[in-house]
PDB file of N, CA, C and O in Angstrom:
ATOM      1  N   UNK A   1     104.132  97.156 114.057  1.00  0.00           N
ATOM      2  CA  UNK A   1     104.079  95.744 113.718  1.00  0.00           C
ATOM      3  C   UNK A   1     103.399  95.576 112.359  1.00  0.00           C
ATOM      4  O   UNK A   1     102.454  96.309 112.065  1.00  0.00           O
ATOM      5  N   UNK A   2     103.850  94.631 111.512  1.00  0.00           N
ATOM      6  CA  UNK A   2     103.021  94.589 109.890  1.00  0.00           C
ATOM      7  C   UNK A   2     102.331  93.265 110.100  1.00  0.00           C
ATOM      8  O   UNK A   2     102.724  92.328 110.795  1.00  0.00           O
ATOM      9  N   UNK A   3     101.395  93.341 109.484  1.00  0.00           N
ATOM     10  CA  UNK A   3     100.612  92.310 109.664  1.00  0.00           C
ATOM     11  C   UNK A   3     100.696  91.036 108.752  1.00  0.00           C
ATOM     12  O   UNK A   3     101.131  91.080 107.602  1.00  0.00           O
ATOM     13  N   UNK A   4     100.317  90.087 109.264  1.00  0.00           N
ATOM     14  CA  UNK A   4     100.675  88.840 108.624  1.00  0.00           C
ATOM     15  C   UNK A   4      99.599  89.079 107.248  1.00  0.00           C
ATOM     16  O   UNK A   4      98.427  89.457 107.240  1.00  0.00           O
ATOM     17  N   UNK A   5     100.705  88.613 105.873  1.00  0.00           N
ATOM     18  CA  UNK A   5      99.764  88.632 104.888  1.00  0.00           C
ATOM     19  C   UNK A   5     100.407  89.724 103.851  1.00  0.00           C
ATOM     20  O   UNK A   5     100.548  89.558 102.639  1.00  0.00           O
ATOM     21  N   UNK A   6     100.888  91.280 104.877  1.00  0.00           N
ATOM     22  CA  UNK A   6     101.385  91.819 104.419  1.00  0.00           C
ATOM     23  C   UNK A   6     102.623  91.850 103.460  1.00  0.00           C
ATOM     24  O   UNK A   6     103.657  91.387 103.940  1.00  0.00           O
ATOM     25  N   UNK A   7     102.662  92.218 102.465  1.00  0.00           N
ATOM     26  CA  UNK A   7     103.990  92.011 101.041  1.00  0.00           C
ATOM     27  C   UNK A   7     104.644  93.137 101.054  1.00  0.00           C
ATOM     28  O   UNK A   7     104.269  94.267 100.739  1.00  0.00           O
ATOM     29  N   UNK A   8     106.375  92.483 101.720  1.00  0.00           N
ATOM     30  CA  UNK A   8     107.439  93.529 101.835  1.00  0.00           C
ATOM     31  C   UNK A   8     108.299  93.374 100.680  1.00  0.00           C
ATOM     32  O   UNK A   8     108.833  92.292 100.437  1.00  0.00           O
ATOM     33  N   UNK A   9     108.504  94.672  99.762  1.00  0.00           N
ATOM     34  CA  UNK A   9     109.007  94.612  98.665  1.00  0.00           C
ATOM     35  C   UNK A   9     109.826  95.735  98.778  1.00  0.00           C
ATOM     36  O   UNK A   9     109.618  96.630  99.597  1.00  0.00           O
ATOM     37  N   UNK A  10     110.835  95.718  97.912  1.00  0.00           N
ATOM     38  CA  UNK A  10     112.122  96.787  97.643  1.00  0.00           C
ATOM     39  C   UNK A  10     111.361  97.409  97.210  1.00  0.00           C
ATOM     40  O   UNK A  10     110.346  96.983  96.660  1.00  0.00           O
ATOM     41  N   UNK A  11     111.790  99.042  97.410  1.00  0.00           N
ATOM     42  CA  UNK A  11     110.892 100.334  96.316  1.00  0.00           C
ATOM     43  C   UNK A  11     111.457 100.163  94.811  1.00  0.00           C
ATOM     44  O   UNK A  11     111.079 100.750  93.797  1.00  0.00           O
ATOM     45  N   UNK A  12     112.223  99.429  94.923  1.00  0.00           N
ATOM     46  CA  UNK A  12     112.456  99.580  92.628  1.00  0.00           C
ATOM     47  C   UNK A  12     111.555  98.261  92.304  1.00  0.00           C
ATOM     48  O   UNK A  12     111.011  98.037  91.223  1.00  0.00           O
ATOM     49  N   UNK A  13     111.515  97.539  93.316  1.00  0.00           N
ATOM     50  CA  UNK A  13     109.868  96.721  92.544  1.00  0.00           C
ATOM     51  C   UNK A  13     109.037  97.115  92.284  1.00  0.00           C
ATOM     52  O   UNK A  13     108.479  96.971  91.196  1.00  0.00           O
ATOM     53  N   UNK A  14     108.512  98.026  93.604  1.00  0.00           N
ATOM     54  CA  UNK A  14     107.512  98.835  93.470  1.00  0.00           C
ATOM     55  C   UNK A  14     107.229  99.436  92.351  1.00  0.00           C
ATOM     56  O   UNK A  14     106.091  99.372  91.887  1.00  0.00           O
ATOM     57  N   UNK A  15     108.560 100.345  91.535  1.00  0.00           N
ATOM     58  CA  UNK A  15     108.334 101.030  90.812  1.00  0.00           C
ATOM     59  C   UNK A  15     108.449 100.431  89.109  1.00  0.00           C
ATOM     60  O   UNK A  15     108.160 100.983  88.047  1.00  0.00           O
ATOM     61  N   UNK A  16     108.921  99.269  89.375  1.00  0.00           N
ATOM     62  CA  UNK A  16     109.030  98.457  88.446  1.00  0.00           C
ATOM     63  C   UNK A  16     107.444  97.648  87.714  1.00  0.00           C
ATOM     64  O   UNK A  16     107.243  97.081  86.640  1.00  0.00           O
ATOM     65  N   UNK A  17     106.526  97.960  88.943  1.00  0.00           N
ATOM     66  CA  UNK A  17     105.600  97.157  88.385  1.00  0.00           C
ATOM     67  C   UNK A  17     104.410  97.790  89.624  1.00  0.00           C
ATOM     68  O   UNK A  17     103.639  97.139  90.330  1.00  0.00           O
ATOM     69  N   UNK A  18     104.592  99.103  89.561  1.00  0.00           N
ATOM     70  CA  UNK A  18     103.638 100.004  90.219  1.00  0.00           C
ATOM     71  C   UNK A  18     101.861  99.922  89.589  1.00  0.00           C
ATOM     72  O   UNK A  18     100.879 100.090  90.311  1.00  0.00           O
ATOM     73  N   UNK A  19     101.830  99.697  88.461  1.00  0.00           N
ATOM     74  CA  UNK A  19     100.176  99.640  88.604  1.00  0.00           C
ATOM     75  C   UNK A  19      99.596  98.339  88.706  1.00  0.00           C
ATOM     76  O   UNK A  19      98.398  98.117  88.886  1.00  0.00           O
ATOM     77  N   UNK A  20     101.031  96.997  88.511  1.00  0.00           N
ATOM     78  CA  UNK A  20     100.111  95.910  88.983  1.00  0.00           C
ATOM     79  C   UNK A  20      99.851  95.620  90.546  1.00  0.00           C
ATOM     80  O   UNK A  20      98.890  94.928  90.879  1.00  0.00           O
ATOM     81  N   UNK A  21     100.682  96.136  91.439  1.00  0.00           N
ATOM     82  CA  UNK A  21     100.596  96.898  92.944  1.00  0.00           C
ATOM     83  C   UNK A  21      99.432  97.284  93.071  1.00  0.00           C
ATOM     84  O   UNK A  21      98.683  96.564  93.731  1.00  0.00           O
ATOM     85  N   UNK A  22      98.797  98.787  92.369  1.00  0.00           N
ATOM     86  CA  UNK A  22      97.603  99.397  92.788  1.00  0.00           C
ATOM     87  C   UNK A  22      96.777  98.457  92.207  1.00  0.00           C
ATOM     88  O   UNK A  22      95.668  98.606  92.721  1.00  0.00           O
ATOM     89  N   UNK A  23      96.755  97.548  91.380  1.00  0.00           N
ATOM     90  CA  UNK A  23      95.392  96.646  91.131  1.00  0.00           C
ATOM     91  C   UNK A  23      94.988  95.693  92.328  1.00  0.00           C
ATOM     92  O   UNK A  23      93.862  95.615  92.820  1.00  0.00           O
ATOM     93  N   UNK A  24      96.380  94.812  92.794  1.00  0.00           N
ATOM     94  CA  UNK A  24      96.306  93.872  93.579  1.00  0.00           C
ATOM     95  C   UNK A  24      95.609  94.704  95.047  1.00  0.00           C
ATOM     96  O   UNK A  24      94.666  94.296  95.725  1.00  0.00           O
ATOM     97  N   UNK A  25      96.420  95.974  95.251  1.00  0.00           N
ATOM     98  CA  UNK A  25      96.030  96.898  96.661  1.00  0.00           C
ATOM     99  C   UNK A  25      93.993  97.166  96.095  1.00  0.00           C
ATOM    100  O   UNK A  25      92.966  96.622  96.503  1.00  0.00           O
ATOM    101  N   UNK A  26      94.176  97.961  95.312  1.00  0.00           N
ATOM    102  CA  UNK A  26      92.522  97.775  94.933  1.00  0.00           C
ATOM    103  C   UNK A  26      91.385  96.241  94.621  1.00  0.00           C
ATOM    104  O   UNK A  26      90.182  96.367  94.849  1.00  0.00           O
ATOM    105  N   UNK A  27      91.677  95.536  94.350  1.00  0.00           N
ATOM    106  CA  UNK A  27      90.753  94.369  94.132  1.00  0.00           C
ATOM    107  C   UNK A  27      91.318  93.306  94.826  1.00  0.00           C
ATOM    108  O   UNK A  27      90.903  92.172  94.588  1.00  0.00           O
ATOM    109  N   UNK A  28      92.237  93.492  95.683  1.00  0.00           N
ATOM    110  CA  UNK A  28      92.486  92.159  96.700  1.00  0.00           C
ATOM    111  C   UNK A  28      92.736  92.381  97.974  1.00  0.00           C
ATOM    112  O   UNK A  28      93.111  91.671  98.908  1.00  0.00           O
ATOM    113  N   UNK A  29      92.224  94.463  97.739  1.00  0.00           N
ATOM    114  CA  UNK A  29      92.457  94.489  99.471  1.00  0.00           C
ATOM    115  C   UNK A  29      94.072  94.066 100.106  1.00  0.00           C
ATOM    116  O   UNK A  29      94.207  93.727 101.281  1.00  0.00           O
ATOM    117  N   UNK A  30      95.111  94.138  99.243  1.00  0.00           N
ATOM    118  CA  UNK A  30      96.561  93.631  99.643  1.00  0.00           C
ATOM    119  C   UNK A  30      96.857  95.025 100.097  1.00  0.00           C
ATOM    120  O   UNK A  30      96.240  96.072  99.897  1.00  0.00           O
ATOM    121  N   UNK A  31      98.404  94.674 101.029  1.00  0.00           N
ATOM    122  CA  UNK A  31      98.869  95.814 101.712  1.00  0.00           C
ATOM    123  C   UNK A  31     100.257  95.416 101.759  1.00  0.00           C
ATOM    124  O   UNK A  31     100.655  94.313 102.136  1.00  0.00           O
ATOM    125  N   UNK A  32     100.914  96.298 101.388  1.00  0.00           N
ATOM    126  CA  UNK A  32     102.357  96.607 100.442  1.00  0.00           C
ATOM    127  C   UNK A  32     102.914  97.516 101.768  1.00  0.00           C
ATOM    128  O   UNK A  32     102.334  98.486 102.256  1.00  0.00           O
ATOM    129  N   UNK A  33     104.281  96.890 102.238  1.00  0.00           N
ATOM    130  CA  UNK A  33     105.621  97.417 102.853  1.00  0.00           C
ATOM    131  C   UNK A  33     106.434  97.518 101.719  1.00  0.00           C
ATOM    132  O   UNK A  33     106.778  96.650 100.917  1.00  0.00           O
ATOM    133  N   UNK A  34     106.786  99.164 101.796  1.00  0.00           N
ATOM    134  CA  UNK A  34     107.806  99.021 100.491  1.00  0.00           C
ATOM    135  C   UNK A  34     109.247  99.514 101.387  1.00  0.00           C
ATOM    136  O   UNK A  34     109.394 100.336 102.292  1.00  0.00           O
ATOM    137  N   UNK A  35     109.838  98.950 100.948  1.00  0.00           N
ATOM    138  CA  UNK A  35     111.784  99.264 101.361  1.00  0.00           C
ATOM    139  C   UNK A  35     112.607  99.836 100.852  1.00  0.00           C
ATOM    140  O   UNK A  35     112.822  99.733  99.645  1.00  0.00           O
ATOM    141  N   UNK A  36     113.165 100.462 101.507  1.00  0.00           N
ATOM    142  CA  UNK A  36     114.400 101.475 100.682  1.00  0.00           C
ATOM    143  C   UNK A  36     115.728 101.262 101.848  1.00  0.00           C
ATOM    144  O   UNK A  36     115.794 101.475 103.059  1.00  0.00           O
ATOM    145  N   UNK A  37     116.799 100.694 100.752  1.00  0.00           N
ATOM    146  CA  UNK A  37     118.048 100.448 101.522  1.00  0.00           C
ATOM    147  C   UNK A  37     117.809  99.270 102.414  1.00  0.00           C
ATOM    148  O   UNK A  37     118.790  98.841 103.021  1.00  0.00           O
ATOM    149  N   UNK A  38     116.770  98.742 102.568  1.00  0.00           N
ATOM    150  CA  UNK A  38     116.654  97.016 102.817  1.00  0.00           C
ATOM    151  C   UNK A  38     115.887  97.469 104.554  1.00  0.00           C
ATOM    152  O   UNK A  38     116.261  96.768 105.494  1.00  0.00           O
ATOM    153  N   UNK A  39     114.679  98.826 104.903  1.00  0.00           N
ATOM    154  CA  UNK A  39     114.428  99.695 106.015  1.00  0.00           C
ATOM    155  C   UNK A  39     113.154  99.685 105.271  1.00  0.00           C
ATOM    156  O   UNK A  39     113.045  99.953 104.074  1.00  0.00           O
ATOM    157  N   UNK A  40     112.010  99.291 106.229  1.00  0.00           N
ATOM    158  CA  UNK A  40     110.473  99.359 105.900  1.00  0.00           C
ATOM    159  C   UNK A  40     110.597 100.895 105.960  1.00  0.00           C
ATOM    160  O   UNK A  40     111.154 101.524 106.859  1.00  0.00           O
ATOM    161  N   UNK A  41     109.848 101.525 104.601  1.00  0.00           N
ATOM    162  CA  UNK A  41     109.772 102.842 104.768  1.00  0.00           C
ATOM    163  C   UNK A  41     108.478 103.516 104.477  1.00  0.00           C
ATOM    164  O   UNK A  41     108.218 104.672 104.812  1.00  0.00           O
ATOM    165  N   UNK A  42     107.531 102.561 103.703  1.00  0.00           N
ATOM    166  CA  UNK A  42     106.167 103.209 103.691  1.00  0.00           C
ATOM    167  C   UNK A  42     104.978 102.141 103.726  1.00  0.00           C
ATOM    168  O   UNK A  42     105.098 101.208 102.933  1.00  0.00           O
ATOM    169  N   UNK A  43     104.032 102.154 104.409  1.00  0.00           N
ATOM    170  CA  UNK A  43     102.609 101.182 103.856  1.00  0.00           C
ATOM    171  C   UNK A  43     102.215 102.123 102.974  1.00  0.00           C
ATOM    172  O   UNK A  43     102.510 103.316 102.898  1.00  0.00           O
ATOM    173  N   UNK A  44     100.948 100.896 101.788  1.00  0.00           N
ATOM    174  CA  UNK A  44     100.450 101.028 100.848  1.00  0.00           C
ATOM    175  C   UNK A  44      99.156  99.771 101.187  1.00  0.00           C
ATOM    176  O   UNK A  44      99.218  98.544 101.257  1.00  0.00           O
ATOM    177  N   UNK A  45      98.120 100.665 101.332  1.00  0.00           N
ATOM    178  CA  UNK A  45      96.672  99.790 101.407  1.00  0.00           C
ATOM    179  C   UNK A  45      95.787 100.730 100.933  1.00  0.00           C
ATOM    180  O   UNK A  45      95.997 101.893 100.589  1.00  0.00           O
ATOM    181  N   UNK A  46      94.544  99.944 100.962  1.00  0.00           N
ATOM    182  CA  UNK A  46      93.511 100.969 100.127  1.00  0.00           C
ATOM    183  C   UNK A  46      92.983 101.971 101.038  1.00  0.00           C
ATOM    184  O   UNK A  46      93.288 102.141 102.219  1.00  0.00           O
ATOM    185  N   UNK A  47      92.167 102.596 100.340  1.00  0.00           N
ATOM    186  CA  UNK A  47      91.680 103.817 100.944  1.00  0.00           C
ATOM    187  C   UNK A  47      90.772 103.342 101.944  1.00  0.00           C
ATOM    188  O   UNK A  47      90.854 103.942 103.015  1.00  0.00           O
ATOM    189  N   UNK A  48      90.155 102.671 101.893  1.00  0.00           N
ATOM    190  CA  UNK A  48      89.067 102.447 102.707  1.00  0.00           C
ATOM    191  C   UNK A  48      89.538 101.830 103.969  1.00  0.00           C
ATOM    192  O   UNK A  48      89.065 102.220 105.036  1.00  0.00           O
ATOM    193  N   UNK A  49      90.285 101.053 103.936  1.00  0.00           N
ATOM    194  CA  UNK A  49      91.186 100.242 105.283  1.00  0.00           C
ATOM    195  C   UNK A  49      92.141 101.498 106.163  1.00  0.00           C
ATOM    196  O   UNK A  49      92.533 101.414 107.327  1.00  0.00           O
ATOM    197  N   UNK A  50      92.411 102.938 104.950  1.00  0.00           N
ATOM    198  CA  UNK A  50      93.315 104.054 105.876  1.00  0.00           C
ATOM    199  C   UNK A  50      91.650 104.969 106.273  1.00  0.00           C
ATOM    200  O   UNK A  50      91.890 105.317 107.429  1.00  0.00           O
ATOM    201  N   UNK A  51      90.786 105.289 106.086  1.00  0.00           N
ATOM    202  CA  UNK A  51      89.671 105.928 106.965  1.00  0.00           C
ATOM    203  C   UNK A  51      89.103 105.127 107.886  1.00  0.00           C
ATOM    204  O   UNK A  51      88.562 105.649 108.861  1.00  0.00           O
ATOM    205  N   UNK A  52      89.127 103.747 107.739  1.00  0.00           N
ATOM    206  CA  UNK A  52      88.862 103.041 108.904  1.00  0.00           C
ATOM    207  C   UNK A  52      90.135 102.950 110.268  1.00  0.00           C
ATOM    208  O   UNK A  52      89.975 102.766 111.474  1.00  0.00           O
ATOM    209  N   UNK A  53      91.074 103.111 109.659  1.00  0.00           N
ATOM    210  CA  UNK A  53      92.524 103.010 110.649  1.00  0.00           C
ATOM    211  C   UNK A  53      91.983 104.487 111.547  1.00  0.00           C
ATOM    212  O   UNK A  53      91.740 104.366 112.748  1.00  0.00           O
ATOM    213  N   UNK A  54      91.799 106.069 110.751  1.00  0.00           N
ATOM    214  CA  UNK A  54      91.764 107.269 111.139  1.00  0.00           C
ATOM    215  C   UNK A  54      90.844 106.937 111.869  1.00  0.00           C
ATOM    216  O   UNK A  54      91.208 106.779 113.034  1.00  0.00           O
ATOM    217  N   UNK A  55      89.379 106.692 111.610  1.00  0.00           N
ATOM    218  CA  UNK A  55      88.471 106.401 112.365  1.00  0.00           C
ATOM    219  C   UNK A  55      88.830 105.669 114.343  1.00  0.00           C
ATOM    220  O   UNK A  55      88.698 106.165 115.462  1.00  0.00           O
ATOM    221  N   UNK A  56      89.307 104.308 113.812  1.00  0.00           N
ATOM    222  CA  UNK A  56      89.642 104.031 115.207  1.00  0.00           C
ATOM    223  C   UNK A  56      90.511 104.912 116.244  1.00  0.00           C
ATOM    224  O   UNK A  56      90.553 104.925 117.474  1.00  0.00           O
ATOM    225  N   UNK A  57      91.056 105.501 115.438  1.00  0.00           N
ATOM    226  CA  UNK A  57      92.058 106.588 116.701  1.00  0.00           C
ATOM    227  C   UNK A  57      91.582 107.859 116.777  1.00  0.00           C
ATOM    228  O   UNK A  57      92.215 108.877 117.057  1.00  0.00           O
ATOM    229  N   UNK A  58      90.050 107.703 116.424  1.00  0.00           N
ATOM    230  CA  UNK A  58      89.289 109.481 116.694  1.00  0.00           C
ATOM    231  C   UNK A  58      89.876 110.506 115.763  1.00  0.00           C
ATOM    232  O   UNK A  58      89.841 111.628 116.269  1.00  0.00           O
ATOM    233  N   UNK A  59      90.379 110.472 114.620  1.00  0.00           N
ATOM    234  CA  UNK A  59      90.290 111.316 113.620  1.00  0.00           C
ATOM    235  C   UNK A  59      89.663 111.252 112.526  1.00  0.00           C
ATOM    236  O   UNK A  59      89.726 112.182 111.722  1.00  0.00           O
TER     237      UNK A  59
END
């Protein structure tokens, strides 16, 4: 399930405008569904929100 808030974007956006992505993911805490062929294919959030995710499931 993606969470409300979350920004689903085609991967040639992504790559179209990839470091204003990692700014918004770094200083706004945003979290990026990127798509390929119109198929959620990867999250993108910061680091600190993925060791807290590992954390809750005991790794």
């Amino acid at each position: 399930m993606i969470g409300m808030g979350t920004k689903i974007i085609p991967s040639t956006e992504a790559q179209n405008n990839f470091g204003c992505i990692l700014d918004d993911v770094i200083q706004n805490d945003s979290r990026y569904v990127l798509k390929r062929r119109g198929l959620p294919q990867v999250m993108l959030l910061n680091l600190s929100d993925f060791e807290r995710l590992l954390a809750s499931n005991g790794r």
